[in-house]
C-alpha positions in Angstrom: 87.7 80.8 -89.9 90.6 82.5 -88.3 93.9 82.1 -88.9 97.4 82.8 -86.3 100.2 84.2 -88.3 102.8 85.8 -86.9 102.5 88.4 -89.3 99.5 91.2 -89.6 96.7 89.4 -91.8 94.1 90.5 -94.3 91.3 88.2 -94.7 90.0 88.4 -98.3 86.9 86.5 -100.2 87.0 86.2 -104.1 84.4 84.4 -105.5 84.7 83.3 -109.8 82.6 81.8 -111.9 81.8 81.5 -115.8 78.1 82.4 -114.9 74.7 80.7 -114.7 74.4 77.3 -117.3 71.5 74.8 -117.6 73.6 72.2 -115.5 74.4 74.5 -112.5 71.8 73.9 -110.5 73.4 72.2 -107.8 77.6 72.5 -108.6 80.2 70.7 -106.8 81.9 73.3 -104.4 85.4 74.0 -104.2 87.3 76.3 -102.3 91.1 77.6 -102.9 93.9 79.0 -100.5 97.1 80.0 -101.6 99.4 82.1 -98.8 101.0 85.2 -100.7 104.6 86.6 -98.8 106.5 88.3 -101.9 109.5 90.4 -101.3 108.9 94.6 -101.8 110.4 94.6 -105.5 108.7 91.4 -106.8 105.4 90.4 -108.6 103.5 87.4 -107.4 101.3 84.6 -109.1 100.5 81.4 -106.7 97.6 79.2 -108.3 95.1 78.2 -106.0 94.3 74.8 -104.4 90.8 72.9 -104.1 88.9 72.8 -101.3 85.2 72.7 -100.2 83.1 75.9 -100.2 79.8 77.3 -99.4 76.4 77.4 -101.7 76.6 80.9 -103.7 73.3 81.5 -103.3 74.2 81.5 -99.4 76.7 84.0 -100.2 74.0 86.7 -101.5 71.8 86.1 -99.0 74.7 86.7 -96.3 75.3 89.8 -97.9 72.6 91.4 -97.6 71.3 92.4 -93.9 68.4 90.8 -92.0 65.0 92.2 -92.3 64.3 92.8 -89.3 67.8 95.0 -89.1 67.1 98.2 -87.1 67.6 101.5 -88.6 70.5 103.5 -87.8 70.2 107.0 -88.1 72.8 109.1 -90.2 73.9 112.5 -91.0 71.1 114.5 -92.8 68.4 112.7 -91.1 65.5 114.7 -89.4 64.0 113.0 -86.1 61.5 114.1 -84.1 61.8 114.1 -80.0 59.1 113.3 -77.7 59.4 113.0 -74.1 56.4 111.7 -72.1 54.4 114.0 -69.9 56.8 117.0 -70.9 55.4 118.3 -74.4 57.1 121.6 -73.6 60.6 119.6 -74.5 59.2 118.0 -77.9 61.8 119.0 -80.9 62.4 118.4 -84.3 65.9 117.9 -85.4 68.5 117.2 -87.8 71.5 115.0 -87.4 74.3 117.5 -88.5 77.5 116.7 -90.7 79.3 115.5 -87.5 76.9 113.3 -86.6 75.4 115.2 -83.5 72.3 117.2 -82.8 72.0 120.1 -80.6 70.1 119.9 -77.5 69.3 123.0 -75.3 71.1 122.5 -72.2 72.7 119.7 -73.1 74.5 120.8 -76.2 75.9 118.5 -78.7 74.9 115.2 -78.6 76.6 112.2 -81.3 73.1 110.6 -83.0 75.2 108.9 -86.0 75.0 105.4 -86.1 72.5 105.0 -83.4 69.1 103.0 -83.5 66.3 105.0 -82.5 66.1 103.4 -78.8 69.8 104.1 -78.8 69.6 107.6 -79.9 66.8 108.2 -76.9 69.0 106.5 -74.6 71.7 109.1 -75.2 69.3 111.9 -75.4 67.9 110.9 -72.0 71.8 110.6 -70.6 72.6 114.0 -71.5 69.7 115.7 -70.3 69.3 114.0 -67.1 71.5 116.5 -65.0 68.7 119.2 -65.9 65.9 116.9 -66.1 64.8 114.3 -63.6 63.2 110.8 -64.9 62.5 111.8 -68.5 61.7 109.2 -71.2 62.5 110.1 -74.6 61.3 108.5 -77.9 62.8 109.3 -81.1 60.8 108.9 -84.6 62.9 109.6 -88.2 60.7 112.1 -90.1 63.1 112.1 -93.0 65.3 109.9 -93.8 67.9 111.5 -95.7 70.5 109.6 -94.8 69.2 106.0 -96.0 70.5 105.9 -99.6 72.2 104.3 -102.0 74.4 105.3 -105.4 73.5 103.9 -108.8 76.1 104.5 -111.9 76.8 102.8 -115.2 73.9 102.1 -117.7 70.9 103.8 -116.2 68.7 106.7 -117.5 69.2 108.7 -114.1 72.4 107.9 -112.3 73.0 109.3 -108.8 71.5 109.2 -105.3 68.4 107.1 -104.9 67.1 108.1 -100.9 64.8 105.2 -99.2 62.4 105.4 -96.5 62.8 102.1 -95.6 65.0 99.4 -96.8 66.7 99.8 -99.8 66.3 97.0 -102.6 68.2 96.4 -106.0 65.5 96.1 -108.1 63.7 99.4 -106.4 67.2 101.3 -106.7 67.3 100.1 -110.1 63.8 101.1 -111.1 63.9 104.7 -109.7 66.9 105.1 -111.5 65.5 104.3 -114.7 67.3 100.9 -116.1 68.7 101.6 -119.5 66.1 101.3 -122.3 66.8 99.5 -125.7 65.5 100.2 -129.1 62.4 100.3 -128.9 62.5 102.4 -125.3 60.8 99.8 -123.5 63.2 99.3 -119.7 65.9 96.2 -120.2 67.1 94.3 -117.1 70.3 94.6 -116.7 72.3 91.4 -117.6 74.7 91.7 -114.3 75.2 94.5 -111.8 77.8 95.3 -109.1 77.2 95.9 -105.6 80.0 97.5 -103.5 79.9 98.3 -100.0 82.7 100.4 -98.1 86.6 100.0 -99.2 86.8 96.4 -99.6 83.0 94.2 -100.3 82.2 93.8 -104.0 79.4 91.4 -105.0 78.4 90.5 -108.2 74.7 89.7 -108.8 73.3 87.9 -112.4 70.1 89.8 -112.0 68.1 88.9 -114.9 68.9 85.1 -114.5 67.8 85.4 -111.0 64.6 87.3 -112.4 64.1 84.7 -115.2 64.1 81.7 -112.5 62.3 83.5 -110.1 64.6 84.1 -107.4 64.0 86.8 -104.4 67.4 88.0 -104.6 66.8 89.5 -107.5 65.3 92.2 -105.2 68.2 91.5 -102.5 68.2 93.9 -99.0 71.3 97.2 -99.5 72.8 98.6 -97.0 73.0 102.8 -96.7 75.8 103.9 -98.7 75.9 100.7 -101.2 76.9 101.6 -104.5 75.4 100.1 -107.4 77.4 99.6 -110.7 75.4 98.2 -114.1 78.0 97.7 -117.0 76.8 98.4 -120.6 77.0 94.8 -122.9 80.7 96.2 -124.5 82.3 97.5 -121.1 85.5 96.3 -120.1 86.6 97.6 -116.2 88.1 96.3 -113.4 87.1 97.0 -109.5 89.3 99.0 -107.4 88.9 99.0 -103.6 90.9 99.3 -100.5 92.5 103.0 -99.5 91.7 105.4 -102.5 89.5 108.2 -102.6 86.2 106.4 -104.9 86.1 103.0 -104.5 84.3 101.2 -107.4 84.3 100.0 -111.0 86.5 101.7 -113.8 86.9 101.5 -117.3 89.4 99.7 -119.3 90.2 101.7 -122.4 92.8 100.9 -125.0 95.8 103.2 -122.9 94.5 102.3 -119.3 97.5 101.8 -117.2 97.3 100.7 -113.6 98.2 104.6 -112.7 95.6 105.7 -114.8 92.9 103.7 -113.4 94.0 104.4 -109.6 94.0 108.0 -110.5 90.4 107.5 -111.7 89.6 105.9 -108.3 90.8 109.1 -106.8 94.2 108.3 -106.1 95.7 106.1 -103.0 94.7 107.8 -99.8 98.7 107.6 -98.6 97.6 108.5 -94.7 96.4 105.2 -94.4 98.2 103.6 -97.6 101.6 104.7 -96.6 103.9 106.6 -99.7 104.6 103.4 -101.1 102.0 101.1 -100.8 102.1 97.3 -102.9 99.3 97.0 -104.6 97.5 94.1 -105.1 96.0 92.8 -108.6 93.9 89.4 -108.0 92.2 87.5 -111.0 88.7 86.0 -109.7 88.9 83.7 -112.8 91.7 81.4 -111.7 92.5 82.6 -108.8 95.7 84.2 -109.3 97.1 87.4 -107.8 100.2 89.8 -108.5 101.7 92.1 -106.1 102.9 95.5 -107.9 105.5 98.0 -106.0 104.4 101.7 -105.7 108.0 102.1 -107.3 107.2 100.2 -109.8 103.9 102.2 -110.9 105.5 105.8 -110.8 108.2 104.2 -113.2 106.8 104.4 -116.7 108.9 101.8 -118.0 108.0 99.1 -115.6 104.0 101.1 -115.3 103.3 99.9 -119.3 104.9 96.3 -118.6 101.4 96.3 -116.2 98.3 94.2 -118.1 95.2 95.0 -116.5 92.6 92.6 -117.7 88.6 92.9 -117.3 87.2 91.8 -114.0 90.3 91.9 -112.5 90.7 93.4 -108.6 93.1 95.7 -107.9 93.0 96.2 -103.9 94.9 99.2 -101.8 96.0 97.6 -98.7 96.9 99.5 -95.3 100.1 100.6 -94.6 102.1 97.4 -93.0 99.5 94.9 -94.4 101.1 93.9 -97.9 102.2 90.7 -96.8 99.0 89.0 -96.6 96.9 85.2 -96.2 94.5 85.3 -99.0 91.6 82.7 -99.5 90.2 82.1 -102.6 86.5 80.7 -103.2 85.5 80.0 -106.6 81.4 80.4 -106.0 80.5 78.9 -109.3 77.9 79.4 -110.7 76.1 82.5 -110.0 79.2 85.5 -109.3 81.2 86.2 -112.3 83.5 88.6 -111.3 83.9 88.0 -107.9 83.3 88.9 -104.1 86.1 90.2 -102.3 85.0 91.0 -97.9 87.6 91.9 -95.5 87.0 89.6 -92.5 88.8 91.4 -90.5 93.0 92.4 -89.0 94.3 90.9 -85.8 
């Protein structure tokens, strides 16, 4: 779907639900839109209206990538590079922070990003005006690159590094999911998936484990983040321009400053100084519009409720007038799914 405003869009997905019950098997869909335009000083709630949406389970299964999706080398990685009937050129090599290896002759040479036929393609393009008719192949050796992060209730939080695809319940398992009483593992209830500044995805995992359901064990991207909330925790999402997008925790004194500052703060270069933050409600598909101003004042900052499961999103500069569609994906996300389609 794409809309023609005349107006700079942002494209956003919410999906809310009350969670997987013994009649949700097949639910009726709905869909909501509601257009937000408020003025630079003013708050914004605009109920949603219903329409038709997609199958939730379609909605995981678009989310993760195809099977058969190609590697894409990264920074860390270490390739080897063979070039038929010219041993003597054969080198191992590591993609560097920027992105490039270093080729005799050639120099540097951008590797991030690529496929492995890709990254021989460029090999062979920069070598060509020392070398005639080469033919290089490139294998990944180590694949430092091709991981994800898991936080929250785990044994061993941090970077979990995959050879091949990574997988939720694999990411999960290496990272040691939390262990109860009697020390025995516990599948998490729910977990978050967040991808970039601006894809969060919320996954029932041990009701998609009970029924038997493959996307328990859904396809991640590099660089996903995985988020599993203890039973008691109360957070919200943040995403858009600050430093660490993700989940935080709601504590009795959170304000909305106090959780952006725990995100890292707004990343103003692409924020702007006074950026209008958006706060949407998944639930019932409601969303407020806060002022920069209006956060640094302290008076106006406590008047702020943050409630759990909210998302609070960080637009680019120029882009807080925006279209929003809102998709309640009951029954299986219960916080939500927010995915920028896209600017104009």
């Amino acid at each position: 779907m794409k809309l023609h405003i005349d107006i700079p869009i942002i494209l956003l997905l919410l999906s809310g639900t009350r969670g997987l019950g013994a009649q949700a098997q097949e639910p009726v869909q709905s869909q909501a839109q509601s257009q937000i335009q408020p003025s630079a000083q003013e708050s914004t709630s605009q109920p949603a209206e219903p329409t038709l949406k997609p199958n939730p389970l379609t909605t995981l299964r678009d989310f993760q990538p195809d099977g058969d999706e190609e590697y894409r080398l990264g920074r860390g990685d270490e390739i080897t590079v063979d070039f038929a009937g010219r041993p003597d050129l054969a080198a191992k090599l590591i993609v560097g922070p920027d992105g490039r290896i270093t080729l005799p002759l050639a120099g540097d040479v951008v590797m991030d990003g690529f496929t492995r036929a890709e990254a021989a393609k460029a090999i062979d393009s920069a070598l060509s005006a020392y070398y005639a008719n080469l033919s290089a192949q490139v294998t990944v050796t180590k694949y430092t690159a091709n991981k994800v992060l898991v936080l929250g209730a785990v044994e061993k939080p941090g970077i979990v590094t995959f050879d091949g695809t990574p997988t939720l319940l694999e990411a999960l398992t290496r990272s040691g999911m939390d262990t109860g009483p009697n020390k025995s593992s516990q599948i998490p209830e729910r977990c978050a998936i967040y991808r970039g500044r601006d894809e969060v995805v919320w996954v029932q995992l041990k009701a998609l484990i009970d029924s038997g359901n493959g996307l328990a064990d859904m396809r991640l991207r590099r660089d996903d983040v995985i988020y599993v909330p203890n039973g008691a925790e109360r957070f919200v999402s943040v995403l858009g321009e600050v430093q660490k997008p993700g989940a935080v925790p709601l504590t009795g004194t959170s304000t909305l400053a106090s959780v952006l500052a725990q995100a890292g703060g707004v990343v103003s270069a692409k924020a702007g100084n006074k950026p209008h933050i958006q706060i949407v409600n998944p639930e019932d598909g409601t969303s407020r519009m806060i002022s920069f101003n209006d956060i640094l004042n302290p008076a106006k900052s406590n008047e702020i409720t943050l409630r759990p499961g909210e998302i609070i999103f960080v637009p680019q500069t120029g882009f807080y007038r925006a279209t929003y569609v809102v998709e309640r994906l009951a029954p299986l996300i219960t916080a939500g799914t927010l995915a920028a389609v896209g600017l104009p």
